[in-house]
N, C-alpha and C positions, 0 to 999 in steps of 0.2 A: 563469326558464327554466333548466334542468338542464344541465349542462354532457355529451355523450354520447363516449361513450369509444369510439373505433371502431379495429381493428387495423388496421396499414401494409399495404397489397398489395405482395404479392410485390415486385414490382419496385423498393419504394423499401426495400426489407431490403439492408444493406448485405452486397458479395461476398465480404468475407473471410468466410473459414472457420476452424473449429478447425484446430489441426496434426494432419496426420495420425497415425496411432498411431506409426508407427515413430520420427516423429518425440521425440511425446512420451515416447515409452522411451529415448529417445538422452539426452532433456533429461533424465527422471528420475538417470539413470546418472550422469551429469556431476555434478547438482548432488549425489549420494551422494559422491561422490568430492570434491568440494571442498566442504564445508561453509561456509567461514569467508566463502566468493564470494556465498552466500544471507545468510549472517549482514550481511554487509555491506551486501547490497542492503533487510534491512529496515532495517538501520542508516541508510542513507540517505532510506530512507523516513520513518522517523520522524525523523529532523534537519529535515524537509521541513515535518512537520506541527507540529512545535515551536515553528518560525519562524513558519508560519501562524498557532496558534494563541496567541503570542507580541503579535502585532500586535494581535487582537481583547484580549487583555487590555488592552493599551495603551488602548484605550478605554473601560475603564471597563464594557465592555457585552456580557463574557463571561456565559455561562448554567452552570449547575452540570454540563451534561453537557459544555460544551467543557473544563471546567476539570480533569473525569476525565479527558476525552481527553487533554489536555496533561499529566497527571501521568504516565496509561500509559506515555504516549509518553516519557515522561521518565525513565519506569521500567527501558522497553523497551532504548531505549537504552544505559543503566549497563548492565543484564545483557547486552548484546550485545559491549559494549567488551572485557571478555577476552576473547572470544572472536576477535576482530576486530586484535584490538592491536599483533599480527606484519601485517598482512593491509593496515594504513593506511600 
């Protein structure tokens, strides 16, 4: 038997919403203004996934695309660090 793929009714869509525009204008402006605030937060993003991706090596039982992801990530990183270096 076929597995049927049916959409959620309204009521089980969760309430949050996008931010509204002004919002998002306000957010845009800020992060123009402080580059190194964004720089960092992917900075910590990919520390995040490094570690993840870290662990799964440990096992012997990474795939070639996690092992791109881990090197990006580890790419990502170096190029973030000047930028970041006053900032830590």
């Amino acid at each position: 038997m076929a597995t049927q793929i049916v959409q959620a009714p309204p009521s089980a869509v969760s309430t949050t919403a996008p931010l509204p525009q002004p919002a998002v204008d306000a957010a845009a402006k800020l992060t123009a203004h402080f580059p190194h605030l964004t720089a960092a937060s992917h900075f910590d993003s990919a520390a995040v996934r490094v570690v993840q991706l870290a662990a799964v090596a440990e096992t012997g039982r990474m795939s070639d695309l996690d092992a791109d992801s881990l090197a990006h990530a580890e790419d990502l990183m170096a190029g973030l660090l000047p930028l970041i270096g006053g900032a830590r």
